[in-house]
C-alpha angles and dihedrals in degrees: 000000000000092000093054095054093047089056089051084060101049081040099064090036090060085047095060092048109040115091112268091221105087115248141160087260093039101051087039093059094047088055104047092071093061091039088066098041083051089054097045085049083061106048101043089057085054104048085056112123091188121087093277086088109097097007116121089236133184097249091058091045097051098045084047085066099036101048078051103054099031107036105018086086094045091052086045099059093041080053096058090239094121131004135210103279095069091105103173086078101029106044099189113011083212096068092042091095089050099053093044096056095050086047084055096047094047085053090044096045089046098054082042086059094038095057098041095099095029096122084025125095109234116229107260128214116199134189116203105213123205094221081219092065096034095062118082144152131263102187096111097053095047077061096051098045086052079062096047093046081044096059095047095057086047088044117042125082104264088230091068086071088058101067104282104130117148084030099067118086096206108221108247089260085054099049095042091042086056092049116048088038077066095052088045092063094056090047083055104044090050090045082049099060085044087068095049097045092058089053085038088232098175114142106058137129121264080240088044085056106041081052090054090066097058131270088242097059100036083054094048083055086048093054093047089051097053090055095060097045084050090057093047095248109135098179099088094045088059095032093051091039098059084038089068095033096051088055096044085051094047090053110043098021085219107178115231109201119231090252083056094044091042093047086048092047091042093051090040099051093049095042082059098044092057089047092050094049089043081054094064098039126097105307089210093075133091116271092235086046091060096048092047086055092040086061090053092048096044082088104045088055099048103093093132150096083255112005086175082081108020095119090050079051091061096070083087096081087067093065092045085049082048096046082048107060108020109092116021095038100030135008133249111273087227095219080330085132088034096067095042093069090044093061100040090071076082105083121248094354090160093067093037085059115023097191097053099116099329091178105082084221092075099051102096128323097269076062089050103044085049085051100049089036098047106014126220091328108058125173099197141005106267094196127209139235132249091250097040081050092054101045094049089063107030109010123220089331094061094046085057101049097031085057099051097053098051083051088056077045108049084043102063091041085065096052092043095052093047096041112110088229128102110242128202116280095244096050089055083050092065095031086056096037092066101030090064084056094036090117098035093046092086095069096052145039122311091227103035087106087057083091095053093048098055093039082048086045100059100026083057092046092051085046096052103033103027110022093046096042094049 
């Protein structure tokens, strides 16, 4: 920890040196700071001799998708691979320093937070089952969640399936079907590997696994799936992915070596990115027909460091949008958006109290960047990013703090998910909760799965307490 804080010195001291105006040096010397603090990250992962070595953990997932949205753009223009008049990413070229350096010090406060335990034993809270209470049946909430699959084909506009994604506003049943069919397939996984805990079922194949909780539903999963790759979305597949593979890795604490972890992010990143580029083609076109030119085009975008991620790198010009405009044209919200998704845990708040945050603007930040970006009349969500989340509402302050905290966090979650111990099912809801967006949380807000862990919670209390005592 102590090298870390040491680099977060030197850090603000280079930022008060370097030029404001952004330039190739500028931008150079403001990266090379985080750079350091990445590869000591690295090494010292790899210099472990405990069973973290070789695990897909949460730390190395979610730095995956931060170093991606908040420095890809930055290696890209020292490179030479783009300059400072391409606007559409960097907003103001005046700001770019700024937001670099809060993008710097929430990397650098977060790997402060991570390793602040590290020679420390967490405390541990255990919870001793009786395999007879752990295991129970979920047979009703795969039928629910048919019903639920079910409602969102009936629902949702056709074209959606044909790849317009970002251009389809989804009807409230749809959007609530969708969800909490999403929140019903982490109840069931951790109901799942409760399961597995009571017969002690521990050394199984991922495939093994995936078979134990049924074909029908597993197929169920597969349908919905298709239908999002279809519209162009990417967000469910990983998040599903890492879903199912976050509960196959709590249960049998299989080790995945680095080679593994680098061929799955590789093919991951570059299944998304054609599906990203087939998205924006001619709609009128088959779906097979996209991919096949996306293919062809992939070639023609990847003039960049990583051009397997260079879209998920994009999200950077929301927090440029963000550093521009908070706060000489509008104040910091001071925990405004915080709150917000604090209170919509509550369902249909909104409802329930007509005048909280009418304007659609107010609703979280990614409301508020498409707002400042596109004005009242926007044709898509533009989104945010964690940092850009934190600053609107507390500024600099808030970057440093907020990301401290979700290093403690993500912390214990690894430990958690790597302890021999059995946890308390709840506690695995909001570890796996965040774990399956552990790459795409960068490019939103820090407290959005708030929602999904309380709605979890309780779902996974009436299932245990109600449905199997009927």
């Amino acid at each position: 920890m102590a090298m870390y804080f040491i680099l977060f010195i030197v850090y603000i001291y280079i930022y008060i040196l370097v030029p404001v105006e952004m330039s190739r040096l500028s931008i150079g010397i403001m990266i090379l700071i985080p750079s350091i603090a990445i590869l000591f990250y690295f090494l010292n992962t790899a210099n472990k001799e405990d069973a973290n070595k070789y695990y897909l953990n949460f730390s190395l997932l979610f730095l995956f998708g931060y170093i991606i949205v908040h420095f890809q753009y930055y290696f890209d223009y020292i490179l030479g691979y783009i300059d400072d008049s391409y606007l559409f990413i960097w907003i103001n070229p005046a700001i770019v320093t700024k937001s670099l350096f809060l993008s710097g010090s929430g990397l650098l406060s977060f790997l402060i937070g991570y390793n602040l335990f590290e020679r420390r034993k967490l405390v541990n809270f255990v919870v001793k089952p009786n395999a007879v209470d752990i295991e129970k049946s979920v047979t009703i909430l795969k039928l629910i969640s048919f019903i639920l699959l079910t409602i969102y084909f009936f629902t949702v506009d056709p074209l959606y399936f044909l790849g317009f994604y970002g251009h389809i506003i989804f009807q409230p049943i749809t959007e609530y079907s969708i969800l909490i069919f999403q929140i019903i397939t982490i109840v069931i996984i951790v109901q799942h590997n409760q399961n597995l805990f009571s017969r002690d079922v521990k050394n199984i194949t991922f495939f093994t696994y995936l078979k134990t909780m049924g074909f029908s539903y597993i197929f169920l999963i597969l349908i919905y799936l298709i239908s999002v790759i279809l519209s162009g979305d990417r967000g469910p597949v990983i998040t599903f992915s890492l879903a199912f593979l976050g509960g196959y890795l709590y249960v049998t604490k299989r080790k995945l070596k680095i080679r593994y972890i680098i061929i799955i992010l590789l093919i991951g990143s570059f299944f998304m990115s054609i599906l990203g580029i087939a998205r924006s083609l001619d709609k009128s076109y088959d779906f097979s027909d996209r991919i096949i030119d996306s293919m062809e085009l992939f070639g023609i975008h990847s003039n960049s460091i990583s051009p397997f991620t260079l879209e998920l790198a994009g999200s950077v010009r929301t927090l440029h949008a963000s550093v521009d405009y908070v706060p000489n044209n509008y104040p910091h919200s001071l925990g405004r958006f915080q709150l917000n998704q604090v209170i919509s845990v509550i369902p249909f708040i909104s409802s329930i109290i007509p005048d909280l945050d009418s304007e659609v603007k107010y609703r979280g930040t990614s409301s508020f960047i498409t707002w400042i970006i596109q004005g009242d009349d926007p044709w898509s969500g533009t989104g945010t990013t964690m940092i850009a989340d934190l600053y609107i509402d507390f500024s600099i302050f808030g970057v440093v703090v907020g990301m401290f905290l979700f290093g403690i966090f993500v912390l214990y979650s690894e430990k958690k998910m790597l302890s021999n111990s059995y946890e308390s099912p709840y506690l695995q809801i909001l570890i796996l909760l965040y774990f399956s967006n552990s790459i795409y949380i960068s490019r939103s807000s820090i407290l959005f799965i708030l929602k999904m862990v309380a709605w979890a919670t309780i779902i996974f209390f009436i299932n245990r307490h109600i449905l199997n005592e009927s």
